[in-house]
VEXDREN-2710 file (C-alpha; in Angstrom, 1 decimal):
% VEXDREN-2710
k/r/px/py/pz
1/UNK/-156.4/118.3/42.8
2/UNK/-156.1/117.5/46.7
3/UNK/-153.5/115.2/46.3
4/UNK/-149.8/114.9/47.0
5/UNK/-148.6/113.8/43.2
6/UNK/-147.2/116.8/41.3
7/UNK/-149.6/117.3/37.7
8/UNK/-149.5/119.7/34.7
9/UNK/-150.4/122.8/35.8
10/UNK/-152.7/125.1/33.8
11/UNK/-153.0/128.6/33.7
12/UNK/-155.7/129.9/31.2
13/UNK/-156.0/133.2/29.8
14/UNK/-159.8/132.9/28.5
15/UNK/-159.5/136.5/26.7
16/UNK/-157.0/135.6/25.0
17/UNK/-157.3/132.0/24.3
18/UNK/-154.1/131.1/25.7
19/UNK/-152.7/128.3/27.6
20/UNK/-149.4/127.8/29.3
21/UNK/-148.3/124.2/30.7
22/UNK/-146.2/122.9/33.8
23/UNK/-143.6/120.8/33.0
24/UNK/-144.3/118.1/35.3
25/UNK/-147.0/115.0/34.2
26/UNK/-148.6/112.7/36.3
27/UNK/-151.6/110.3/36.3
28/UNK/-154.3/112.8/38.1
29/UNK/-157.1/111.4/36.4
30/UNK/-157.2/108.1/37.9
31/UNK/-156.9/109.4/41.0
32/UNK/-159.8/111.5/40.4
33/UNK/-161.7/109.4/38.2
34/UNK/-161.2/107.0/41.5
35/UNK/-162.9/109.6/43.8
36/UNK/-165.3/111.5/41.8
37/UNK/-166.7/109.1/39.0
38/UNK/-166.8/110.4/35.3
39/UNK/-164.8/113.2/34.6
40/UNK/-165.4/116.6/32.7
41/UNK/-162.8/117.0/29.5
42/UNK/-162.3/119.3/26.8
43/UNK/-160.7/118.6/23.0
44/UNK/-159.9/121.8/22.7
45/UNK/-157.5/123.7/25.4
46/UNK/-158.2/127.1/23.8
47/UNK/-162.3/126.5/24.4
48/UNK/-163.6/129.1/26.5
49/UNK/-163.5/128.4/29.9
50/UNK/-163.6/130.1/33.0
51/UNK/-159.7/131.9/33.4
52/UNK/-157.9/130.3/36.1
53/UNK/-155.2/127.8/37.4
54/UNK/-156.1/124.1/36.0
55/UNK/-154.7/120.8/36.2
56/UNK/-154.5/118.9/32.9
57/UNK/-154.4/114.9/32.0
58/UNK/-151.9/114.3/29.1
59/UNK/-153.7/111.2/28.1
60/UNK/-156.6/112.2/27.8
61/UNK/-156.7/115.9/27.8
62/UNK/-159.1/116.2/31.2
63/UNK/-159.4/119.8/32.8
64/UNK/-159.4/120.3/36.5
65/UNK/-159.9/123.2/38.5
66/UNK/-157.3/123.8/41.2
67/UNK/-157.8/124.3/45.3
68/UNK/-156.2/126.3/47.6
69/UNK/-155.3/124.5/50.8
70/UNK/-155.6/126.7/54.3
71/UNK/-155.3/125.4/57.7
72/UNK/-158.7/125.8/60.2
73/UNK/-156.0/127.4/62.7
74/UNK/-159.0/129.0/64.8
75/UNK/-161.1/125.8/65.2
76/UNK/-163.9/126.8/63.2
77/UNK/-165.0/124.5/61.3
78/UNK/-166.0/120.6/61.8
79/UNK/-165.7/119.9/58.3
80/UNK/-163.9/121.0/54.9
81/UNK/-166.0/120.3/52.0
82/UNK/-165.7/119.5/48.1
83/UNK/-168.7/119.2/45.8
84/UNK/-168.7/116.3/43.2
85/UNK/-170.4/116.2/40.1
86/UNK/-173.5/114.4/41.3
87/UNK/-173.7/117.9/43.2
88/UNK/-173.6/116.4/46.8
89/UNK/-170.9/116.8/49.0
90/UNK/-167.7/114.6/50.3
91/UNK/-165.3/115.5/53.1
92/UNK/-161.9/116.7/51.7
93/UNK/-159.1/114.2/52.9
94/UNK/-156.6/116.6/52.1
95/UNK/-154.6/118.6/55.0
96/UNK/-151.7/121.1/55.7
97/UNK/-149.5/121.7/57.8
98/UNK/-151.2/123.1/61.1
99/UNK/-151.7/122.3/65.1
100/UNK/-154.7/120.4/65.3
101/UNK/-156.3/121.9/63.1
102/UNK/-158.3/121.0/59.6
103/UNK/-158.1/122.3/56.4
104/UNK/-160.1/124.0/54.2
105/UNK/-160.2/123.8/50.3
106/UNK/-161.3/127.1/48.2
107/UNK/-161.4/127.4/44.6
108/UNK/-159.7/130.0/42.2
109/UNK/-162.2/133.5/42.5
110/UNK/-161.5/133.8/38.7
111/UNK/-163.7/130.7/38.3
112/UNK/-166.5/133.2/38.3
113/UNK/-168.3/135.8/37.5
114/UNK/-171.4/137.2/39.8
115/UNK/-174.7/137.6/37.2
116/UNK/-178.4/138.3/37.8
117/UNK/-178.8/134.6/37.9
118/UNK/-175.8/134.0/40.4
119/UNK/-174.8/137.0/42.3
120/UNK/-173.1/135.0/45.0
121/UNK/-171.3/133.3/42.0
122/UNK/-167.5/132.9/43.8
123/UNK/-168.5/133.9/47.0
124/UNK/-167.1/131.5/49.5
125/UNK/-169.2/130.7/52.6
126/UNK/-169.1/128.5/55.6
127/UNK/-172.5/126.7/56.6
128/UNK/-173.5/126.1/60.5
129/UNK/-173.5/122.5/61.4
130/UNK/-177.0/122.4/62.1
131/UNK/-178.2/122.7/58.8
132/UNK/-178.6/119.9/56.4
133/UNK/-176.1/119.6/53.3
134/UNK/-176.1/116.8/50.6
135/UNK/-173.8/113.8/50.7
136/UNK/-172.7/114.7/54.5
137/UNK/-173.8/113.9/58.3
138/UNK/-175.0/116.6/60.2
139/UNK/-173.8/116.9/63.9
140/UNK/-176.1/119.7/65.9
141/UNK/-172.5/119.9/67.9
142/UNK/-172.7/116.6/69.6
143/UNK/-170.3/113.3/68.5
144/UNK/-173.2/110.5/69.1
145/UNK/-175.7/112.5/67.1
146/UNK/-173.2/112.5/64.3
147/UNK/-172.7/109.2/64.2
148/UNK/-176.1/108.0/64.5
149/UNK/-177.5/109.0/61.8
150/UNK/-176.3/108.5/57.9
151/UNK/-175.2/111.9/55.2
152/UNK/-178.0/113.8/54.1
153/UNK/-179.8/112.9/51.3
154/UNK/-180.7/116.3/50.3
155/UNK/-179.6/120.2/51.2
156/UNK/-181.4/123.1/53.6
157/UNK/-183.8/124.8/51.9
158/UNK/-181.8/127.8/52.8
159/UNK/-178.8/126.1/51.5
160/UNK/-179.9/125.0/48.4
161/UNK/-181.0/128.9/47.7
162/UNK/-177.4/130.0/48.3
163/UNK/-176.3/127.2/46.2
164/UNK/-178.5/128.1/43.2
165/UNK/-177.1/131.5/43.8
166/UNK/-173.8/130.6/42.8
167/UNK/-172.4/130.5/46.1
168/UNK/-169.4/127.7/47.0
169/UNK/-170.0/126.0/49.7
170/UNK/-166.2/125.1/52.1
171/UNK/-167.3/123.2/54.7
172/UNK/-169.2/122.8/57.8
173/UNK/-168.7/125.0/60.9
174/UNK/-169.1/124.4/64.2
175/UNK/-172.2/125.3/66.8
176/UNK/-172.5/125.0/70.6
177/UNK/-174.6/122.0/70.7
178/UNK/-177.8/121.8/69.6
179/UNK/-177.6/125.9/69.0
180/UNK/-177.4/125.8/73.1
181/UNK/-175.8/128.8/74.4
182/UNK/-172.6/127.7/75.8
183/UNK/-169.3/129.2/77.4
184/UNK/-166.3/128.5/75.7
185/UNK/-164.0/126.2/77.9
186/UNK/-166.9/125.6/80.9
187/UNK/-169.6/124.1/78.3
188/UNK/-168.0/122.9/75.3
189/UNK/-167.2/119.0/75.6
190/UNK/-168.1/117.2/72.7
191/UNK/-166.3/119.9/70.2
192/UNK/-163.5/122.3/71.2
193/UNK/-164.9/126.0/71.0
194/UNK/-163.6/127.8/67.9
195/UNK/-160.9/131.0/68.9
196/UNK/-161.9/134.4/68.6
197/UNK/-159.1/135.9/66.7
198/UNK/-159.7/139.8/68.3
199/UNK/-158.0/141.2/71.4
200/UNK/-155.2/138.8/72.4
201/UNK/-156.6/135.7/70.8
202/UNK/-158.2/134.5/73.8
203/UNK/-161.6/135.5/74.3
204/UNK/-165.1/134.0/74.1
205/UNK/-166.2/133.7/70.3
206/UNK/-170.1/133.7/71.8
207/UNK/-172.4/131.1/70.4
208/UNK/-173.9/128.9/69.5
209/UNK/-173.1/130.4/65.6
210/UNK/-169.2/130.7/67.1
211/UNK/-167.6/128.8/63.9
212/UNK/-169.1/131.3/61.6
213/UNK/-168.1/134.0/63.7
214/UNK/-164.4/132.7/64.0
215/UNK/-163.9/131.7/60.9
216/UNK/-165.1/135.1/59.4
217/UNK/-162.7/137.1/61.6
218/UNK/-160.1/135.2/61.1
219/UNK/-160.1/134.3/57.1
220/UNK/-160.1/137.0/54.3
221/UNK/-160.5/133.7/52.1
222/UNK/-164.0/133.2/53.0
223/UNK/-166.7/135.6/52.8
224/UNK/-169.8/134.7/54.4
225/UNK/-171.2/132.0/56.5
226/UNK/-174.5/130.5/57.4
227/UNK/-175.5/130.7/60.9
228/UNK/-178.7/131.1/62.8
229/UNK/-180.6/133.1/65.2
230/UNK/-183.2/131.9/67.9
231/UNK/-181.8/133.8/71.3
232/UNK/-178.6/135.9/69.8
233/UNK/-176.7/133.0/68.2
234/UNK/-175.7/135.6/65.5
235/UNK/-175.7/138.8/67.2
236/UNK/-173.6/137.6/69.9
237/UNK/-171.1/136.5/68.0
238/UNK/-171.0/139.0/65.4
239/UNK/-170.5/141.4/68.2
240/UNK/-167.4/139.4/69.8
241/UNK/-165.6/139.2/66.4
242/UNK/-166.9/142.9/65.1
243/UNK/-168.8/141.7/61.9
244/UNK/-172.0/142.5/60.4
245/UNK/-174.9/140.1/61.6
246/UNK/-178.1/140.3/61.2
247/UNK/-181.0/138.0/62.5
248/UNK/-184.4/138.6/60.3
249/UNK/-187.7/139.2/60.5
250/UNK/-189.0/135.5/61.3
251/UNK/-190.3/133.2/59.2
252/UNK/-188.0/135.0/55.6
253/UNK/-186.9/131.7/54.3
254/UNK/-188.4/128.0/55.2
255/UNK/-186.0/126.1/58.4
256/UNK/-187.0/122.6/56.5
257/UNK/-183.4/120.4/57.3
258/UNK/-182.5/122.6/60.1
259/UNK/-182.1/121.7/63.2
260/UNK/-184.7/123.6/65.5
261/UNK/-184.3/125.0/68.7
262/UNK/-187.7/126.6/68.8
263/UNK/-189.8/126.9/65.7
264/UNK/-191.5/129.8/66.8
265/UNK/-188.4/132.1/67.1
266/UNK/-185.5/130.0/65.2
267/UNK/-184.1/132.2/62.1
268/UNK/-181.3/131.8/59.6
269/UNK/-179.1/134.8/59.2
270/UNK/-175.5/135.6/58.1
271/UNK/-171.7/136.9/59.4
272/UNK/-169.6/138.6/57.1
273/UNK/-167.1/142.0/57.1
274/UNK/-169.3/143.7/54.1
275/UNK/-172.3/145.5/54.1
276/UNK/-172.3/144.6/50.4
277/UNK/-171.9/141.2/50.6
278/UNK/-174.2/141.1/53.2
279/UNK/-176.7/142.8/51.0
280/UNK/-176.5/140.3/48.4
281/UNK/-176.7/137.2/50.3
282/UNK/-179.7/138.4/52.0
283/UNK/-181.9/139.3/49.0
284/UNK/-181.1/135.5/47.7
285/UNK/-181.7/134.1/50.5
286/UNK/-185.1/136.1/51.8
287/UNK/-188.5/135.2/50.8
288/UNK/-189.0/139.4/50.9
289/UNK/-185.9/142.3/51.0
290/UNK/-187.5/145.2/51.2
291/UNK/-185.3/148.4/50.8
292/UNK/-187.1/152.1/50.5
293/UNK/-185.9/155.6/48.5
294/UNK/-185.7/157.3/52.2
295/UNK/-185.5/156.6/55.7
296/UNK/-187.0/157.2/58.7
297/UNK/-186.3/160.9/60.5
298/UNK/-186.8/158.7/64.0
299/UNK/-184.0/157.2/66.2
300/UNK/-185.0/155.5/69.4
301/UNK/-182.2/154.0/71.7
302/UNK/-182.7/152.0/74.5
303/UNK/-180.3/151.3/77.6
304/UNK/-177.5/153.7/75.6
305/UNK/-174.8/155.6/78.0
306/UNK/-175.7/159.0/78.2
307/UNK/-172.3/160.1/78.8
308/UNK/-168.6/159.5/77.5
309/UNK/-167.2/158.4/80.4
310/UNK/-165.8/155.3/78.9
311/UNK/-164.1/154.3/75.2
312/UNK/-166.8/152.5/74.2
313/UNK/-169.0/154.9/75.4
314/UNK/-167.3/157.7/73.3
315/UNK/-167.5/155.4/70.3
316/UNK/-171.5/154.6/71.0
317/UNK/-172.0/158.1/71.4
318/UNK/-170.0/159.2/68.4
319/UNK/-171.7/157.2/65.7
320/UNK/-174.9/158.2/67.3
321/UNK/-174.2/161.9/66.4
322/UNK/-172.8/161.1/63.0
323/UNK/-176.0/158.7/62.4
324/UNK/-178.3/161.5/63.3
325/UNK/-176.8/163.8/61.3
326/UNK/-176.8/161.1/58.3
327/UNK/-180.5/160.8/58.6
328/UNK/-181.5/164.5/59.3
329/UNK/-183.3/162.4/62.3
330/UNK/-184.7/163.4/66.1
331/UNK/-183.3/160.8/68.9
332/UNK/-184.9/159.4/71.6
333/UNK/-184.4/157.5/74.5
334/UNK/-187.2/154.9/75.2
335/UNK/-187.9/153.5/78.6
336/UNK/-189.6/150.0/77.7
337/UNK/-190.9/149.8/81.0
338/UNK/-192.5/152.8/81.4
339/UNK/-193.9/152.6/77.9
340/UNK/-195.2/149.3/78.8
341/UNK/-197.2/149.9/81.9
342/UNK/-198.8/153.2/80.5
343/UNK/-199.8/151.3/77.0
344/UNK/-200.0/147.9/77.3
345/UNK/-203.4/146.3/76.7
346/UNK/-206.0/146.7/78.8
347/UNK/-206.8/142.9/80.3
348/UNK/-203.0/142.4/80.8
349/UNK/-201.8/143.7/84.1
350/UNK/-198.3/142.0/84.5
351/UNK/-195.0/143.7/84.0
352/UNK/-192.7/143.5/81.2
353/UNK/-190.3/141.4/83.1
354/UNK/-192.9/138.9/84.7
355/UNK/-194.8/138.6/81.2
356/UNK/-191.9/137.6/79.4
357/UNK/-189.5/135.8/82.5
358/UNK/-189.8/132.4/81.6
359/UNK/-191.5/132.8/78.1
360/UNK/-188.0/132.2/76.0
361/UNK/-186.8/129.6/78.0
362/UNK/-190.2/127.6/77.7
363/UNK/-190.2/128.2/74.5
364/UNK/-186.8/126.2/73.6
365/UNK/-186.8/123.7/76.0
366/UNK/-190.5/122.2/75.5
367/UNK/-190.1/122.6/71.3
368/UNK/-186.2/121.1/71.5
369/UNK/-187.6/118.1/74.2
370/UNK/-190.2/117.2/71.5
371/UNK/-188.6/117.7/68.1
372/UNK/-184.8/116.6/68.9
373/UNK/-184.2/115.3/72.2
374/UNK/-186.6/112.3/72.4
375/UNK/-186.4/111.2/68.5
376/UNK/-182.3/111.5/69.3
377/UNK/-182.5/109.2/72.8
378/UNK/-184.6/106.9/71.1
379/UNK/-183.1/106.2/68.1
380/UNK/-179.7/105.7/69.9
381/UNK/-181.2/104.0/72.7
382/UNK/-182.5/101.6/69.9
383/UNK/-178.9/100.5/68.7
384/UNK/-177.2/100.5/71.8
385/UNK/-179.0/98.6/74.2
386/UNK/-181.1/101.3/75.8
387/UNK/-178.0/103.9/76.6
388/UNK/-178.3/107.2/76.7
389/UNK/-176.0/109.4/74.4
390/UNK/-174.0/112.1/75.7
391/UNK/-175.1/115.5/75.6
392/UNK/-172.9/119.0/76.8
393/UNK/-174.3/120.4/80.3
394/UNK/-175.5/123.5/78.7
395/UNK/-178.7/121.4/76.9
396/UNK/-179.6/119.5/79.5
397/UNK/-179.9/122.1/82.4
398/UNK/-182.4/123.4/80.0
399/UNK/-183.9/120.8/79.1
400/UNK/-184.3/119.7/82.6
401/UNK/-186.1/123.1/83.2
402/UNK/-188.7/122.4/80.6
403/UNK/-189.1/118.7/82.1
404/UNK/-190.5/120.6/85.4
405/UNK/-193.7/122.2/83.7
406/UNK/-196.5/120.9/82.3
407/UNK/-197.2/120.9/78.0
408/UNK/-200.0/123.0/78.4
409/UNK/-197.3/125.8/79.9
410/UNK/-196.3/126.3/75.7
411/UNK/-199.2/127.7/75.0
412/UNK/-198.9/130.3/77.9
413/UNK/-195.2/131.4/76.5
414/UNK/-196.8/132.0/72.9
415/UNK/-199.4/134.0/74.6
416/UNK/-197.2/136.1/76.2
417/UNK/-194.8/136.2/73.0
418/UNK/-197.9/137.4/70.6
419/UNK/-198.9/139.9/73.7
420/UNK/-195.9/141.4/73.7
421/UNK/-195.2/141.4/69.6
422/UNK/-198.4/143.1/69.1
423/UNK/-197.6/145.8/71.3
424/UNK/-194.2/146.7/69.9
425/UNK/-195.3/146.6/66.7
426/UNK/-198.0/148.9/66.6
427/UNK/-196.4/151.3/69.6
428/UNK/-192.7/151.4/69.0
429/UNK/-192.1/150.7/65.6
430/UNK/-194.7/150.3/63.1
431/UNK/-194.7/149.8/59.0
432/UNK/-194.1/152.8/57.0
433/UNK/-196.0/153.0/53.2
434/UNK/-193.1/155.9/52.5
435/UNK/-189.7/154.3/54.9
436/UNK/-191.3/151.1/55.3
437/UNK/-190.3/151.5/59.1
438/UNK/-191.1/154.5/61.0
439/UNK/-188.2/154.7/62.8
440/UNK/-184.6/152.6/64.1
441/UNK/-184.7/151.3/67.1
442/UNK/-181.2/150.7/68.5
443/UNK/-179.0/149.2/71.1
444/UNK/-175.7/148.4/72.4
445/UNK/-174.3/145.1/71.1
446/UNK/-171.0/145.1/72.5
447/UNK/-168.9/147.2/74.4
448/UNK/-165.7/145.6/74.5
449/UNK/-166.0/143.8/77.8
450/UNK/-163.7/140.9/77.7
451/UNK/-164.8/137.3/78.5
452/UNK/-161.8/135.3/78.6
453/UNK/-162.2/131.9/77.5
454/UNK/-159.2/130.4/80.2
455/UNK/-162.2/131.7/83.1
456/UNK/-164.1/129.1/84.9
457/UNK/-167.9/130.6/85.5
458/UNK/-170.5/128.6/87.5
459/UNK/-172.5/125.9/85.8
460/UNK/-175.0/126.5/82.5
461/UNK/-178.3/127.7/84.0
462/UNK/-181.8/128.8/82.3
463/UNK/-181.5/131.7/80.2
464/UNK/-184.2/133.7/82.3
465/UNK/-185.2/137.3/81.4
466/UNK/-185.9/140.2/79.3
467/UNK/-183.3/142.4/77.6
468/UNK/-182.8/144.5/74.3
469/UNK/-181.5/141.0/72.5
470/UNK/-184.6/139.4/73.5
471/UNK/-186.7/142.0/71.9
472/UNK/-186.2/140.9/68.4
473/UNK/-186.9/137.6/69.3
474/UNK/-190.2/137.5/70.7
475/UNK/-191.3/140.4/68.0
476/UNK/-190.3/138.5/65.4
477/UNK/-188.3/142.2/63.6
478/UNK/-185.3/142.3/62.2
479/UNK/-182.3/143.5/64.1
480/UNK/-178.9/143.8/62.7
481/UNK/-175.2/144.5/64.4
482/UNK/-173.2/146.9/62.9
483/UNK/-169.2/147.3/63.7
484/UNK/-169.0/151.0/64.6
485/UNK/-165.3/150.8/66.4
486/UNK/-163.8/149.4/68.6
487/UNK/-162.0/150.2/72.3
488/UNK/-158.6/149.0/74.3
489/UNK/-159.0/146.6/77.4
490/UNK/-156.3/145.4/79.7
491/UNK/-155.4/141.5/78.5
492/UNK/-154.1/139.1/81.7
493/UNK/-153.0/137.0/79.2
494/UNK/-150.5/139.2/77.0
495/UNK/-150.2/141.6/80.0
496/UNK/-151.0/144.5/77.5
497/UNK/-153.7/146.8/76.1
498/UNK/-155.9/145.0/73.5
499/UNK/-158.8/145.9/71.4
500/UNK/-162.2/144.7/71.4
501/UNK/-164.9/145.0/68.8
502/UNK/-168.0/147.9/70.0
503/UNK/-171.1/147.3/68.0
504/UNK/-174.4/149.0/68.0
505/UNK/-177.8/146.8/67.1
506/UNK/-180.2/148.4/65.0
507/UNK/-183.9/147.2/64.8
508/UNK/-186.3/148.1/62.0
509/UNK/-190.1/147.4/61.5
510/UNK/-191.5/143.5/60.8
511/UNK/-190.4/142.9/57.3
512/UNK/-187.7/146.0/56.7
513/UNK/-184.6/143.9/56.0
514/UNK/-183.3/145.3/53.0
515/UNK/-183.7/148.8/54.5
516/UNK/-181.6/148.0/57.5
517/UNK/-178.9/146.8/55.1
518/UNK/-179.1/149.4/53.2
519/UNK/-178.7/151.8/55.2
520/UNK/-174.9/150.0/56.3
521/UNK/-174.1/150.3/52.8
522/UNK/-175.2/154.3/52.6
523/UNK/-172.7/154.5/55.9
524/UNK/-170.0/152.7/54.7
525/UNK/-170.1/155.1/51.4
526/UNK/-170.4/158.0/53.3
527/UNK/-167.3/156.8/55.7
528/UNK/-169.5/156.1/58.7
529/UNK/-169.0/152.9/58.8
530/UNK/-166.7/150.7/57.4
531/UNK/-166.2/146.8/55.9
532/UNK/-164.3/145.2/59.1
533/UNK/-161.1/143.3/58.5
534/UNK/-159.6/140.0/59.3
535/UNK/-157.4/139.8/62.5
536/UNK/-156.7/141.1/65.6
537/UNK/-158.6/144.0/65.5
538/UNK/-161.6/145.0/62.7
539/UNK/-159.0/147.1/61.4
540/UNK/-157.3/143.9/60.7
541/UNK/-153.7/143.1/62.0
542/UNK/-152.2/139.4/62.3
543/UNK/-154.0/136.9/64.9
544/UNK/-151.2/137.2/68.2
545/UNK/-150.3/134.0/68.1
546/UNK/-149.7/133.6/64.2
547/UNK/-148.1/137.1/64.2
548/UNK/-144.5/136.0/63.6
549/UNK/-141.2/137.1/61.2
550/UNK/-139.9/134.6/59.7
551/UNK/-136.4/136.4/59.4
552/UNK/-136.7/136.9/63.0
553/UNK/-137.5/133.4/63.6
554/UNK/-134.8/132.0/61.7
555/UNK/-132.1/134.6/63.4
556/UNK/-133.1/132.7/66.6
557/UNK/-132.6/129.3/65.4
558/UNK/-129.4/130.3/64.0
559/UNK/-128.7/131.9/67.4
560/UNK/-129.6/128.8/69.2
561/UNK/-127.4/126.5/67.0
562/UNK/-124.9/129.1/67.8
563/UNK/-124.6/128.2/71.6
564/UNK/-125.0/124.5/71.2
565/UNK/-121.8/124.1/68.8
566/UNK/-120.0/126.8/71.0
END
């Protein structure tokens, strides 16, 4: 299956009952019986199986199902995966060619066939290194952590859903460490950040979900992955690589063999390029998906551009119109604020900004000191003579902050978090018995602004602040990126006009999931919007660097022995 010896090859025709043979034999099943234990066979080669390409044992008539080898070529992943028939997990030892890069094993799509039961039967999806899966280690993004601690006796919760769903799991992706917001050369030293195939192959992928973002905009042979949510771990990168993102009303599906960042705002949400796929994942993987017959006839936008003046601008703008028009709906611009200091409750007298200034950064760095930081120190410090492991600078200036306040300073940041939560959700947008939200509040995700990845910042520092990302956080609503277009910047590195991804970030009231995704799939039917491809740009196109003809290539070789024999 993953190895090197050539077997019988089978191709099945299920509807018809038909099998055709390779011609060349070899001992496969002692190779795998060697790896994976007892071994499924059938008597009968026309018995109805899935349709598909199979290996077959001579001797003793044993069925395999056949991989697909691809190369990792954007550094996404920190693991490929295989399931054996315990229904763990092992590491595949196979590889490609490819520049220091792994590979990745998928099965045949016509193994299967999505049912009620499995509707993400086939569908092929990349999990985010912080959560838990069976038979494997789990890293959080950091090398000692790995290697501390033994594979995983059991899946994620949320993993184990997907699983049960039908959905093949392909390996483990990478996350800035310990789902620490990280730059991509500055911060990353324990892993190498994944590439973010849009543009000219050399921008920021975002983080910390950047392997799932990568490895979704760069691969049409995988169609979802895993990631999670506390700050903008999937909304950032969703917006860099142009993909559909959503992180979800809090507390959807149970965080049990997850790493946390913060309990109180960590979420697990997905990255994928269709609004229908995205649909189906999240009503498998959601405790509630609520979707509605109608929508709401209110748009609120905050911090939009009230003028085309630029090309993202001119896109923003443009599916604003076309969404108004969609949903028959008034638009308004909202000044938080304002809004703020004319309703907020009565006993609270602080601004927005100094209410919430410090409440995220509390939050992460006094629940990750407890819950990760101090079991990891001690338990390496335990079998290694009292060292300290390693950690990337990002955590620890964080970390660090936390160190300077007091415990009793959580319960100040929750405060503030509920103040603030309450408000919003009974002033800005409140539940709906007819469109289960009264309205869409939205925002600019990204407006093609490159961040190289070969440009040195200044160090990591505390993640400070109120903004429209932080809104969704601390009011525990769904909010949801959506690809509208895209615009040209000038690259220093190709020395040309590029593309960037612009999305727009749609918030709905607590608990209106499924209406947010539904209302990408109503776009994309009605042309709005559209599934985004792999590539160099969401219209797709090769990855620069990959983008090659081989007939040209070979010309120059020829050329080249040309002038060394002349």
């Amino acid at each position: 299956m993953f190895l090197a010896k050539i077997y019988n090859l089978l191709l099945i025709r299920a509807e018809r009952g038909l099998v055709v043979l390779g011609s060349n034999a070899g001992d496969l099943e002692n190779d795998l019986r060697a790896s994976y234990g007892t071994l499924a066979t059938t008597s009968n080669l026309s018995a109805s199986i899935p349709p598909g390409p199979y290996f077959w044992s001579q001797t003793t008539r044993g069925v395999f199902q056949a991989y697909r080898l691809f190369s990792d070529y954007a550094g996404a992943f920190n693991e490929g995966l295989v399931r054996t028939p315990n229904g763990s997990y092992m590491s595949l030892s196979a590889s490609v060619d490819g520049s220091a890069s792994l590979t990745i094993g998928v099965p045949s799509r016509l193994y299967y066939t999505p049912t009620e039961d499995k509707p993400l039967a086939g569908l092929r999806i990349g999990i985010k290194d912080i959560y838990d899966v069976a038979g494997v280690g789990t890293s959080d993004g950091n090398r000692a952590f790995f290697n501390l601690y033994p594979p995983r006796s059991a899946s994620a919760v949320a993993v184990q859903r997907l699983e049960a769903a039908g959905a093949i799991i392909v390996g483990k992706q990478k996350t800035s460490q310990f789902a620490n917001g990280e730059e991509a050369t500055a911060d990353w030293v324990d892993y190498h950040s994944p590439f973010n195939p849009r543009g000219d192959g050399y921008q920021d992928p975002s983080s910390s979900s950047a392997g799932a973002g990568a490895s979704i905009g760069s691969y049409a042979w995988l169609d979802l992955a895993l990631g999670s949510d506390t700050g903008g771990s999937i909304r950032g990168p969703s917006g860099s690589q142009g993909l559909f993102g959503n992180r979800p009303t809090h507390g959807l599906v149970s965080l049990d063999g997850v790493m946390p960042l913060s309990p109180a705002l960590d979420t697990a949400g997905f990255l994928t390029r269709s609004p229908e796929i995205w649909g189906r994942a999240q009503s498998v993987l959601y405790d509630e998906f609520t979707t509605s017959t109608s929508y709401p006839k209110k748009i609120l936008t905050y911090n939009f551009p009230t003028n085309a003046s630029s090309p993202s601008g001119t896109v923003v703008l443009g599916f604003l119109t076309q969404l108004q028009n969609f949903l028959g709906a008034n638009v308004s611009a909202i000044n938080l604020a304002n809004e703020w200091t004319s309703t907020r409750p009565g006993n609270v007298t602080a601004s927005l900004s100094s209410l919430l200034n410090i409440t995220y950064p509390i939050l992460i760095s006094k629940d990750q000191t407890r819950l990760v930081r101090q079991p990891f120190y001690n338990d390496y410090a335990s079998v290694h003579d009292g060292r300290r492991p390693f950690v990337d600078p990002a955590p620890l200036v964080r970390w660090a902050f936390g160190d300077g306040y007091p415990d009793s300073i959580l319960d100040e940041a929750l405060t503030n978090k509920t103040i603030f939560m309450n408000w919003f959700n009974s002033h800005i947008l409140q539940r709906s018995n007819e469109t289960c939200s009264d309205g869409f509040f939205l925002y600019v995700g990204s407006s093609a602004s490159p961040n190289e990845r070969n440009q040195y910042g200044g160090p990591p520092s505390v993640p400070y602040g109120f903004s429209a990302s932080r809104i969704s956080v601390f009011t525990e609503v769904p909010d949801s990126v959506f690809p509208i277009g895209q615009a040209p910047f000038f690259s220093f590195v190709t020395q040309h006009t590029e593309y960037l991804p612009v999305t727009v970030d749609i918030l709905a009231a607590k608990g209106c999931d499924g209406l947010i995704v539904q209302l990408a799939q109503d776009l994309e039917k009605a042309g709005i919007l559209n599934a985004t491809q792999t590539g160099q740009t969401i219209y797709g196109g090769d990855v620069l660097f990959k983008r090659e003809s081989m007939g040209k290539v070979e010309a120059m070789r020829y050329k080249q022995r040309e002038i060394r024999h002349s």
